[in-house]
C-alpha positions in Angstrom: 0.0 0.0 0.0 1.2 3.3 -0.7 3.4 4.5 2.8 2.5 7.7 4.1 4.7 9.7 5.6 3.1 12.0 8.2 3.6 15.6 7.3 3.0 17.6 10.9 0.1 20.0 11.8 0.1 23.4 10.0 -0.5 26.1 11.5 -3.9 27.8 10.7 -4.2 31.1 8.6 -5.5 34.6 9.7 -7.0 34.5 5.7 -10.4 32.8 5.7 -12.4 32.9 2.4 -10.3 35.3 1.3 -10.8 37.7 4.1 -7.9 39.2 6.3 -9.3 38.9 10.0 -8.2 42.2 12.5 -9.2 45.3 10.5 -6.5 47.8 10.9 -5.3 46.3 13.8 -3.4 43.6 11.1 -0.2 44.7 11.4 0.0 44.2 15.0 -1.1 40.5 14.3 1.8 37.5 14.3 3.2 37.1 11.2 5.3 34.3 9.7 8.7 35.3 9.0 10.5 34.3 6.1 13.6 32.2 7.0 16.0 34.2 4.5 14.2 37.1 3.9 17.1 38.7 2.0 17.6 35.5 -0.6 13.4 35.3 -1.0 13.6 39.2 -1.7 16.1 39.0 -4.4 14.4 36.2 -5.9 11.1 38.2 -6.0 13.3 41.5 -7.4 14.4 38.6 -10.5 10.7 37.6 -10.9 9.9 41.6 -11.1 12.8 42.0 -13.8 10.5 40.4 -16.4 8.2 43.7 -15.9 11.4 45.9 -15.3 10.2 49.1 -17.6 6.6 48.8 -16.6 8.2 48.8 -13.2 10.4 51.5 -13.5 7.5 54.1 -14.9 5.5 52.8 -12.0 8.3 54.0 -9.6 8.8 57.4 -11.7 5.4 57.8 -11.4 5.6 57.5 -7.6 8.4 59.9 -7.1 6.9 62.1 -9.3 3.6 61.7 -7.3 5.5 61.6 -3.9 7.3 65.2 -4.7 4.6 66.7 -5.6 2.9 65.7 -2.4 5.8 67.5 -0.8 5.5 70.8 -3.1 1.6 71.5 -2.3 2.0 72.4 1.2 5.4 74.8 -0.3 2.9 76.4 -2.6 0.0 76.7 0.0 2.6 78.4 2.7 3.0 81.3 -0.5 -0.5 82.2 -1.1 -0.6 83.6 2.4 2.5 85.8 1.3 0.7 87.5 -1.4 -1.2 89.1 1.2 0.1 92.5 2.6 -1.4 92.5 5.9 0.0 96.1 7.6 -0.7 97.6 4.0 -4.1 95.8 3.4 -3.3 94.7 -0.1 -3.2 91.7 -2.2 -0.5 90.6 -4.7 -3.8 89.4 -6.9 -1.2 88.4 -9.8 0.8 86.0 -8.2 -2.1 84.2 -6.1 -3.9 83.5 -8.8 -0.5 81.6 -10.8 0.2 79.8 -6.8 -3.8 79.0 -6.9 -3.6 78.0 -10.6 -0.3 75.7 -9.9 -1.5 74.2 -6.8 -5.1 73.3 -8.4 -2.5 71.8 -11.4 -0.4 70.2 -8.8 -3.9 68.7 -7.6 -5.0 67.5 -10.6 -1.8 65.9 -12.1 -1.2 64.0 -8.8 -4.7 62.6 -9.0 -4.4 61.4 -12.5 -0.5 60.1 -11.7 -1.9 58.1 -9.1 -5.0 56.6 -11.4 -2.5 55.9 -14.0 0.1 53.9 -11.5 -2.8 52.1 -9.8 -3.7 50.8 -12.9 0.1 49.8 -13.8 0.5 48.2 -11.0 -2.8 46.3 -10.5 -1.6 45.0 -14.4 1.8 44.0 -13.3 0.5 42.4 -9.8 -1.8 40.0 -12.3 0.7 39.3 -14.5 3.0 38.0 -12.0 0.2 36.1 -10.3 -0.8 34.7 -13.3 3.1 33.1 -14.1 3.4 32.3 -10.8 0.5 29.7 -10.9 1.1 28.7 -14.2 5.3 27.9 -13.4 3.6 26.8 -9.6 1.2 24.3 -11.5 3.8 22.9 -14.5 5.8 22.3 -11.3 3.3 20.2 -9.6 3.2 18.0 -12.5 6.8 17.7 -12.7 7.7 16.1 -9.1 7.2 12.5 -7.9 4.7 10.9 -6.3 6.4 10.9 -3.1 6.0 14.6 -2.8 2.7 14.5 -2.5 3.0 11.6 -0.5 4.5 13.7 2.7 3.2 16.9 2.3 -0.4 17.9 3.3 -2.5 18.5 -0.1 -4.1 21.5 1.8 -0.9 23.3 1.9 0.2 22.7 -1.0 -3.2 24.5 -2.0 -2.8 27.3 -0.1 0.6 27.9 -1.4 -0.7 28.0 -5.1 -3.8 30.3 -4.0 -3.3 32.3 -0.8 0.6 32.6 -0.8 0.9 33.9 -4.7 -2.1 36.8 -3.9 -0.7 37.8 -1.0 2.2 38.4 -2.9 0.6 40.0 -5.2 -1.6 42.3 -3.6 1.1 42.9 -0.8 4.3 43.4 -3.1 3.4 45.0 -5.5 1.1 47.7 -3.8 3.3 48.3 -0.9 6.6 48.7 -2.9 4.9 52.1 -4.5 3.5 52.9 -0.6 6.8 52.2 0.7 8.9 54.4 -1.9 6.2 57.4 -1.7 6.7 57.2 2.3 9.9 57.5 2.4 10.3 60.1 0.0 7.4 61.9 1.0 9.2 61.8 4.5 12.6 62.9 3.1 11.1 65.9 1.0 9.4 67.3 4.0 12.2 66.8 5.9 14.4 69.0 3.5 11.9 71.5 2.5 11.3 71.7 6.4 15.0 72.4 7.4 15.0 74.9 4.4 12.3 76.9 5.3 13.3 76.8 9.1 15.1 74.6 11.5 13.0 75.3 15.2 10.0 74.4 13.8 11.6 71.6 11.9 12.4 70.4 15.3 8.7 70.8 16.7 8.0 68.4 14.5 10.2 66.0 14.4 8.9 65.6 18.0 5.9 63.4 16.7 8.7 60.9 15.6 9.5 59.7 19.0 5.7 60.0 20.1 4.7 57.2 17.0 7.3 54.9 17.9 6.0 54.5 21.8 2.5 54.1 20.9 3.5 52.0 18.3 4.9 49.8 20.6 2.6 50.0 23.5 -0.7 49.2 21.1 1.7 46.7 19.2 2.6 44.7 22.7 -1.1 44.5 24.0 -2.6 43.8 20.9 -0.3 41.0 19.2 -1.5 38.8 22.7 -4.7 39.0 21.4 -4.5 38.3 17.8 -2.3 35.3 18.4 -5.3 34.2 20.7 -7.8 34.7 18.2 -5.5 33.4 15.0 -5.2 30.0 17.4 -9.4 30.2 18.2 -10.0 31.5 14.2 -7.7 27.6 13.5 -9.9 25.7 16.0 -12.9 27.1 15.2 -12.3 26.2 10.9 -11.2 22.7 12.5 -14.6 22.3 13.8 -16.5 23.7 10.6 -14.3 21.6 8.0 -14.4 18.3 10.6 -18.6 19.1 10.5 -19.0 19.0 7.3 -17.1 16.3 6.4 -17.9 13.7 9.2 -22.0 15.3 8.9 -23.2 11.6 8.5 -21.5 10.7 11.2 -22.5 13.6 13.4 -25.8 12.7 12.9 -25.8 8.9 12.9 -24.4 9.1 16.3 -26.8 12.1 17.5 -24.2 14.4 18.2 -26.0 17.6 17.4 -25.9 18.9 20.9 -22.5 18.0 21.3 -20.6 19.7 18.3 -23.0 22.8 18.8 -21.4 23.0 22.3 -18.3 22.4 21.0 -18.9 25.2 18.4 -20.0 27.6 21.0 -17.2 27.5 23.5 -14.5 28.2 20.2 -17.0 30.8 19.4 -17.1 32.9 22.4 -13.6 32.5 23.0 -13.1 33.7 19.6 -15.4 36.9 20.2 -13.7 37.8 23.4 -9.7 37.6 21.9 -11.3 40.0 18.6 -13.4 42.2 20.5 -10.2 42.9 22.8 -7.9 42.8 19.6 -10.3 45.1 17.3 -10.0 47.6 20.4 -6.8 47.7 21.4 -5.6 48.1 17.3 -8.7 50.6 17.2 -7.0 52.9 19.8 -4.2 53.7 17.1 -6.0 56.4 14.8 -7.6 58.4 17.3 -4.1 58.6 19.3 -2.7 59.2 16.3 -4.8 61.9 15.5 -4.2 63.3 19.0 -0.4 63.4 18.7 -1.3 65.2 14.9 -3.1 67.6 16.3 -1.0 67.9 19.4 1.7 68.7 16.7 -0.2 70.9 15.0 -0.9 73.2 18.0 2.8 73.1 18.7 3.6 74.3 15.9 1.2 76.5 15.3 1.9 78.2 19.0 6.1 78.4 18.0 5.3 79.7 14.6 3.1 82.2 16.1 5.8 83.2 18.8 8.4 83.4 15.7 5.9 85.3 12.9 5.3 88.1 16.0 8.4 88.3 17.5 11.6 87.4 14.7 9.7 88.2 11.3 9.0 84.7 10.3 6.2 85.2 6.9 2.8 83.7 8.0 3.1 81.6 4.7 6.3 79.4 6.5 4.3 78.8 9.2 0.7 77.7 7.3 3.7 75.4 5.1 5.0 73.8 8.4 1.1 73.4 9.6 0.4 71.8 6.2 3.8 69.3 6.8 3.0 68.9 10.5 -0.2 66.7 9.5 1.4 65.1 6.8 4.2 63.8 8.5 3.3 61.4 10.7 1.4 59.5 8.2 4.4 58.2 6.2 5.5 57.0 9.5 2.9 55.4 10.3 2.2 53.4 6.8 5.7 52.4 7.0 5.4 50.8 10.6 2.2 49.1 8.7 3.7 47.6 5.8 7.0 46.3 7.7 5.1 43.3 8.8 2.7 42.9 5.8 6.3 42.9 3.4 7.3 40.4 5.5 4.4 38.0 6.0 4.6 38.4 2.2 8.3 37.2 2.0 7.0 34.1 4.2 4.6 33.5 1.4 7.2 33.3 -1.2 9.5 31.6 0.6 6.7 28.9 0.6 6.5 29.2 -2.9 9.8 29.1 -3.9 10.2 25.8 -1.6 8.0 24.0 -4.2 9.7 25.7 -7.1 13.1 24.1 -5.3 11.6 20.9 -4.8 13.9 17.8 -6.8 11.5 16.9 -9.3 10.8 13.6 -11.1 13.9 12.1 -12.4 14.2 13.0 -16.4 14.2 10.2 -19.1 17.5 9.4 -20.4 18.7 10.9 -23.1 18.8 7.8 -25.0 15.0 6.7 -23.3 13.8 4.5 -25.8 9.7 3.7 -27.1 8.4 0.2 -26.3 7.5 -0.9 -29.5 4.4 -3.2 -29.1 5.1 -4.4 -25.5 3.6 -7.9 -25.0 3.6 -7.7 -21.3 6.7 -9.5 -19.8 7.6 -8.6 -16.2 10.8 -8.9 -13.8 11.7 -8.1 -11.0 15.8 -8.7 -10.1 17.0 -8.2 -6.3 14.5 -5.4 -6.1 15.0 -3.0 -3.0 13.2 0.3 -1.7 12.0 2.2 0.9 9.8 5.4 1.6 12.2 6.3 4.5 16.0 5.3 4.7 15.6 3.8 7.9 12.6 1.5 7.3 12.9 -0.8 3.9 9.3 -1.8 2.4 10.7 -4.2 0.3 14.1 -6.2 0.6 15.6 -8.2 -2.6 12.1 -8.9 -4.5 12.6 -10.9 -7.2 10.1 -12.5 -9.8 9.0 -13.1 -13.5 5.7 -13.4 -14.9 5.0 -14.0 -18.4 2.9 -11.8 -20.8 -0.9 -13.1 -20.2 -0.5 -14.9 -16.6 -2.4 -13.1 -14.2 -0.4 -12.3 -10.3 -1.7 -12.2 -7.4 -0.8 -9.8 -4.5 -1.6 -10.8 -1.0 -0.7 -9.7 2.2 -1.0 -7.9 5.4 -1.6 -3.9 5.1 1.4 -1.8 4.4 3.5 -5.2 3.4 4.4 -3.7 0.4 1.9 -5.4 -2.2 0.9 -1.7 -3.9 4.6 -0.6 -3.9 5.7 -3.4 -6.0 2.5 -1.7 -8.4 4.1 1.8 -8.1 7.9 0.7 -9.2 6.4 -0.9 -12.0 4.9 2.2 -12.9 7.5 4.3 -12.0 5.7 6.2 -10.0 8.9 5.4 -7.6 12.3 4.9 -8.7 13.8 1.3 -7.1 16.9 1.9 -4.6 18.7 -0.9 -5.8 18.0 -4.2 -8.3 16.1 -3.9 -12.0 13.0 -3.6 -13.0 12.1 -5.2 -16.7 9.4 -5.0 -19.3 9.8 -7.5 -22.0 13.5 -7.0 -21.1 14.1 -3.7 -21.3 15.0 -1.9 -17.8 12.0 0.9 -17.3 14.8 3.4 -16.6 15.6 2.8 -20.1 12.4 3.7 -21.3 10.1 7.0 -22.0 7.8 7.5 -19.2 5.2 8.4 -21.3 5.7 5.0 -23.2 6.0 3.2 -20.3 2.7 4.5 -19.0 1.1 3.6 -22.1 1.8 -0.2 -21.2 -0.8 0.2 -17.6 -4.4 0.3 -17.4 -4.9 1.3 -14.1 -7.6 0.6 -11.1 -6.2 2.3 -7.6 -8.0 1.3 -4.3 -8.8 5.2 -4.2 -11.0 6.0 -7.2 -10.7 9.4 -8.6 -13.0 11.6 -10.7 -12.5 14.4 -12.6 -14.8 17.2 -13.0 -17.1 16.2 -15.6 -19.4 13.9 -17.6 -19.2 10.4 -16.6 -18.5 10.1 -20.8 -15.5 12.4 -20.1 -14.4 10.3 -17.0 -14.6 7.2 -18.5 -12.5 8.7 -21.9 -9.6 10.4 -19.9 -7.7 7.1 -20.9 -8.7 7.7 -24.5 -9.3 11.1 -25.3 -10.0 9.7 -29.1 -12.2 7.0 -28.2 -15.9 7.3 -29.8 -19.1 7.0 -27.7 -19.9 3.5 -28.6 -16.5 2.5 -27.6 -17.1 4.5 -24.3 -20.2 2.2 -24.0 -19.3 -1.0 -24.6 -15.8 -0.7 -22.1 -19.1 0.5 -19.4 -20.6 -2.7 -20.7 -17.9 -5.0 -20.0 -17.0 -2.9 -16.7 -21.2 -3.4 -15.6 -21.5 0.6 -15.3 -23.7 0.8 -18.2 -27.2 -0.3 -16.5 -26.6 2.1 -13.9 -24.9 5.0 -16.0 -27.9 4.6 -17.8 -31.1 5.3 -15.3 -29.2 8.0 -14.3 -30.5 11.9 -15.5 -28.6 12.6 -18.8 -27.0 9.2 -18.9 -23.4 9.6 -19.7 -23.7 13.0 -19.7 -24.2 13.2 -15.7 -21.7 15.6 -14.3 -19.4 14.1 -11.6 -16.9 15.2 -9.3 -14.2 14.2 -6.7 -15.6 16.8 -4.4 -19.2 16.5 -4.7 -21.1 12.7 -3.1 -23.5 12.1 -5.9 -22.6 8.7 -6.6 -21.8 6.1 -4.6 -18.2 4.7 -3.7 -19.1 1.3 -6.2 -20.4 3.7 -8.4 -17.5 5.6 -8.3 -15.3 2.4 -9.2 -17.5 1.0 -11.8 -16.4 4.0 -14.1 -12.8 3.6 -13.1 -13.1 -0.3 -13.9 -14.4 1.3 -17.7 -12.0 4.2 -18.0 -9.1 1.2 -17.5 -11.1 -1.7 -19.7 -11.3 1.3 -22.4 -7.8 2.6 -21.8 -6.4 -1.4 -23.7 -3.6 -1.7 -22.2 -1.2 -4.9 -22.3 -0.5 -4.8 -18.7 -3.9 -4.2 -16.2 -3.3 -3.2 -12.6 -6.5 -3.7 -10.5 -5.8 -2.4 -7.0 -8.8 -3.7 -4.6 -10.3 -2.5 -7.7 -13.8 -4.6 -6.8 -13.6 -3.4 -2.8 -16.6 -0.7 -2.8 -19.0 -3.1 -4.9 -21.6 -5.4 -3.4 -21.0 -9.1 -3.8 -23.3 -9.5 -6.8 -21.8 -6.6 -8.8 -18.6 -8.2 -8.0 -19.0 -11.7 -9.2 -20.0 -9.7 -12.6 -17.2 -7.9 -13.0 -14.8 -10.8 -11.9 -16.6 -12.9 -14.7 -16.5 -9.6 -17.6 -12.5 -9.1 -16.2 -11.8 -12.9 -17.2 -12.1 -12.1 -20.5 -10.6 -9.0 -20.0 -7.1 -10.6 -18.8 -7.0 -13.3 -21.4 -4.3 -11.7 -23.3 -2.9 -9.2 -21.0 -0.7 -9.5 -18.5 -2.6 -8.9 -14.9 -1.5 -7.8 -11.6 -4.3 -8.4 -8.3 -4.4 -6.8 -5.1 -7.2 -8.2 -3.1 -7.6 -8.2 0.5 -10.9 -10.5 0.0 -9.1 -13.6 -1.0 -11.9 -15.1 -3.0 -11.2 -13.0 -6.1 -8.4 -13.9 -6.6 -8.7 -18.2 -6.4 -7.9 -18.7 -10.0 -4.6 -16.3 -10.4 -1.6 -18.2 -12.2 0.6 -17.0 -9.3 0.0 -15.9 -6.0 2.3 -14.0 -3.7 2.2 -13.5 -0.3 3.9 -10.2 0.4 5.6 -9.9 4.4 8.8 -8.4 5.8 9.3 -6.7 2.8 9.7 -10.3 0.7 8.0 -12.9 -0.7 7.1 -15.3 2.0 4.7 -17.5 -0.3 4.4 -18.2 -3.8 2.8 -20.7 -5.9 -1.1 -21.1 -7.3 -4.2 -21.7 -5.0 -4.2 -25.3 -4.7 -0.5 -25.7 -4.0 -0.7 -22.7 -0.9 -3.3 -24.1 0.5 -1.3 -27.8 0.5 1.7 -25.8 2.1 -0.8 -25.2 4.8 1.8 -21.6 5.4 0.7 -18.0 5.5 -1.7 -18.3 2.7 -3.4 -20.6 4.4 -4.0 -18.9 7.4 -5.2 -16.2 6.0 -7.8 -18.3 3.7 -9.4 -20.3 6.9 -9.4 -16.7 8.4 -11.3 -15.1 5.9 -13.8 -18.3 4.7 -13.6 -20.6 7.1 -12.3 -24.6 6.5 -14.9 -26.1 4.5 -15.4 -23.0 2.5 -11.5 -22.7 1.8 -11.3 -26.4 0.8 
C-alpha cells in the first residue's frame, strides 16, 4: 500500500475565504517570517525584472507623485504671502499663478496616481498569473512521493493564498513604501530649508509614533495570536462538520458539536473584541499626537511670525507638513510586517519551485514498441524512509498473459511493487524489466502507455461520466465508451441515471456512490487497452453480486494481458496463475491456489481466516 509519511500539523491562517481577519489592527497580528528574507527578496526583485520598464515608470510615477505631495504644502505656505497685511493689499497676480499651480499640482497627482494604480494592479496580475502557471507545470513535474508527505491542503494554499498575498502585498506596498519615504525625506528637507525650530517641533511626533507604536503593538499581538489560534480551532470544527456530517448525525451528536462550536465561538469573540480595540486605539491617538503637533507648531510659529519676522506663509507650510508627516511613519510601521508575512509566502513558494523533481528520461530513453507484457523483478530493493525498507531483494517473473496475485498484510508492500512498475517510484537498488528492457531505459510516457490502471482510491475528474470514463482515451468514440461500461457493468446504472453519460461528476461532490465511483474507473481502465492491467482492490466498494459480474467480464478481460491483483478478499483472486504473499518486505509464499493451500503456510491462514475450513477447501 502506498506508505504515508506524516507531514505535521500546519499552523492555521488569519486569511479565511479570502478575508484578512483584525481590521486595521493587522499589522499588530503574528506574522510568519520568512527564514531568508534577503535571498526570497532577491528572488522576488528577479521575478519583477520580467516587468522591469513597466516597473520602473511605476516607480517614476511614484516619485513624481510623492514630490509633488511635498511641493503642495510649499505652494499653500506662498498664497498667504501674497497678502500684505499692515498695507491691506493683495498681490492678486501671483495668487492666482500659486492658486492655478496648486489646483495643477492637484489635478496631475490625482491622474499620476489613477494611471500607476492601474500599472501596478496589471503587473501584480501578470505576476500572479506566471506564478500559478510555473507553480502548477511544477506540480506536474515532481514524484509521487511529494505528495506523498506533504499535506495537499498546503500545498493549496501555497498555489492560492501565498501567490495573492504576494501580489496584492508586493506589488502595492513597494509604491506605498517608496512614496513614504520620499514623501518623509522631501518634508524633511523642505522643512529644514524653510526653518530649522519648527523643523524640530515636528520631528517631536517621531518619538511619540514609535512609543504608541509599541505600546498598542505589545497588547494587541497577545490578542490576535489568541484569536488566529481560536479563528484555527474554530475552521477545524467547521471543516471536521462537514465532512464527518453523516457521522455527526448517525451518532446524535448535534448537541455536542453545537457545544463544542459555542465555547471556540465565544472565546473567539472575546480575543477580537479585545484585539479590534486595542488596534482601534491607534487612529484616534494618532490623531491626538497630529493635532497635538499641530498646535505646537502653530503656537512656536506664532511666537516666531510676531516676535523674529517669520512670513505667516512658512508657518501655514509647516502646519500643512506637520499633518502630513506622521502619516508616512505610520504606513511604513504598517507595511514592515505585511512585506514580511509576504516574504513568508514566497519563501513557501519558492520551496516548491526548489523541490527535486521527477527524475528525467535518459537521453537515449527509448519507445516500447508493441510491448507484450513481460515482467521482472531482479533483487529489487526500496524504501519510503532510509531507515525502514518496504521491500528487501524482490525478485520474480511473470509471463505476458499470466495473471499475479498480490496478498498480504496492510502496508506489506503489495501496492509498492505496483508503483515501481509504474514508475511512480524509482527502485533503490535491483532492475526492473518490461519485456526485457529496464524501465529506466524507457520513455515515461511510453511506459505509462503499457498500464491500465484501477487504484484502491477511485478518482473523478470534474465532468461527464462520458468524459471520465475517456480520460484514458481522449480519441475513443461514444460507442467504444459504452461497450468498455458494458464490460466494466456501469452501463445499466450509467444509464437510469438523468442525462445518462452525460451526468456531471466530481471528486468533491457525493453524488454517486463509492461502487459507483469504481464502476467508471473499472471502464476508464477496460477502455484505456492496455497490455498490462493493474486492479488495486479494484472490486472493494461493490456489493458481492456486482462483484462476481465484474470478476466474470475481467476474465475475458485478462486473457491476453498480463494482470496484476491486489485483493484483501481472497476469494477473487482463487484462479490467479501466481500468488504472492507479500511480508517483511519479501516474498514469504508463492505458488497457485491449490498448491498454498497444500503448504498449509501464511496463505493458508489467512484463507481459513477469511472463509472458514470447509469453504477454503
Amino acid at each position: 500500500m502506498s506508505q504515508n509519511i506524516p507531514s505535521g500539523n500546519k499552523g492555521p491562517s488569519i486569511n479565511v475565504g479570502g478575508r484578512q481577519f483584525g481590521g486595521g489592527g493587522n499589522r499588530f497580528a503574528p506574522t510568519a517570517k520568512a527564514k531568508n528574507a534577503k535571498g526570497t527578496m532577491l528572488r522576488l526583485i528577479k521575478l519583477y525584472k520580467r516587468w522591469a520598464k513597466t516597473i520602473f515608470i511605476a516607480v517614476f510615477l511614484t516619485v513624481i507623485s510623492a514630490l509633488i505631495t511635498v511641493a503642495i504644502p510649499l505652494f499653500i505656505g506662498k498664497t498667504f504671502n501674497t497678502f500684505n497685511v499692515s498695507m491691506k493689499t493683495v498681490d492678486s497676480k501671483s495668487l492666482l499663478i500659486i492658486l492655478a499651480i496648486i489646483i495643477g499640482l492637484y489635478v496631475l497627482n490625482a491622474l499620476i496616481s489613477c494611471i500607476n494604480g492601474v500599472i501596478m494592479l496589471k503587473v501584480s496580475q501578470k505576476l500572479v498569473y506566471v506564478l500559478r502557471k510555473e507553480f502548477f507545470e511544477k506540480m506536474q513535474k515532481l514524484p509521487l512521493g511529494f505528495y506523498d508527505t506533504r499535506s495537499h491542503g498546503d500545498t493549496m494554499s501555497r498555489i492560492t493564498n501565498d501567490v495573492d498575498n504576494i501580489s496584492s502585498t508586493i506589488a502595492q506596498t513597494t509604491t506605498q513604501l517608496i512614496s513614504s519615504v520620499i514623501t518623509l525625506a522631501g518634508s524633511f528637507i523642505v522643512m529644514i530649508i524653510l526653518n530649522i525650530q519648527l523643523t524640530l517641533v515636528v520631528l517631536l511626533c517621531i518619538p511619540l509614533v514609535v512609543l504608541l507604536t509599541r505600546i498598542i503593538a505589545s497588547r494587541s499581538r497577545i490578542y490576535f495570536l489568541e484569536q488566529q489560534r481560536a479563528l484555527g480551532s474554530l475552521n477545524g470544527v467547521i471543516e471536521e462538520n462537514i465532512l464527518g456530517l453523516k457521522m455527526v448525525k448517525a451518532f446524535d451528536k448535534q448537541e455536542d458539536v453545537l457545544k463544542q462550536f459555542k465555547d471556540i465561538n465565544e472565546k473567539l469573540n472575546v480575543s477580537s473584541t479585545k484585539a479590534q480595540i486595542w488596534s482601534g486605539y491607534m487612529m484616534p491617538l494618532m490623531n491626538v499626537i497630529n493635532n497635538l503637533i499641530f498646535t505646537i507648531v502653530a503656537i512656536v510659529g506664532g511666537i516666531l511670525s510676531v516676535g523674529y519676522g517669520l512670513s505667516v506663509g512658512t508657518v501655514v507650510s509647516f502646519l500643512s507638513y506637520s499633518k502630513q508627516f506622521a502619516q508616512p511613519l505610520n504606513s511604513v510601521a504598517g507595511m514592515f510586517n505585511t512585506i514580511q508575512s509576504a516574504l513568508a509566502g514566497a519563501e513557501r513558494i519558492f520551496e516548491i519551485m526548489d523541490s527535486v523533481e521527477e527524475i528525467a528520461d535518459k537521453e537515449n530513453a527509448t519507445e516500447l514498441e508493441s510491448p507484450k507484457g513481460n515482467v521482472t523483478f531482479n533483487n529489487v530493493c526500496f524504501s519510503y524512509n532510509k531507515s525502514k525498507p518496504i521491500l528487501k531483494d524482490v525478485s520474480f517473473s511473470v509471463k505476458a498473459g499470466e495473471v499475479v496475485a498480490l496478498v498480504g498484510e496492510t502496508g506489506a508492500g503489495k501496492t509498492t511493487i505496483v508503483n515501481l512498475l509504474t514508475r511512480f517510484y524509482d527502485a533503490d537498488s535491483g532492475e526492473i524489466l518490461i519485456d526485457n528492457e529496464e524501465i529506466t531505459n524507457l520513455k515515461r510516457d511510453s511506459l505509462r502507455k503499457c498500464f491500465s490502471v484501477v487504484l484502491q482510491d477511485t478518482c473523478l475528474f470534474t465532468g461527464t461520466i462520458m468524459d471520465n470514463i475517456r480520460y484514458s482515451q481522449n480519441d475513443a468514440t461514444d460507442e467504444e465508451v459504452i461497450k468498455a461500461s458494458k464490460i466494466a457493468h456501469a452501463h445499466e446504472f450509467i444509464d437510469k441515471l438523468p442525462n445518462g453519460y452525460h451526468f456531471m461528476v466530481s471528486g468533491a461532490v457525493d453524488n454517486l456512490s463509492q461502487g459507483q465511483r469504481q464502476l467508471i474507473a473499472i471502464a476508464r481502465a477496460v477502455l484505456c487497452d492496455s497490455p498490462i492491467l493493474i486492479l488495486d482492490e479494484a472490486t472493494s466498494s461493490v456489493d458481492t453480486k456486482t462483484e462476481k459480474d465484474i470478476q466474470n467480464a475481467l476474465v475475458k478481460l485478462m486473457k491476453n494481458r498480463t494482470s496484476f491483483l491486489i485483493a484483501h478478499r481472497l476469494s477473487t483472486i482463487r484462479d490467479a496463475d501466481h500468488i504472492m504473499v507479500i511480508g517483511d518486505g519479501k516474498i514469504l509464499e508463492r505458488g497457485n491456489h491449490e498448491s498454498l493451500m497444500k503448504q498449509k503456510g501464511r496463505y493458508y491462514e489467512m484463507v481459513i481466516s477469511q472463509m472458514g475450513k470447509l469453504k477454503a477447501i
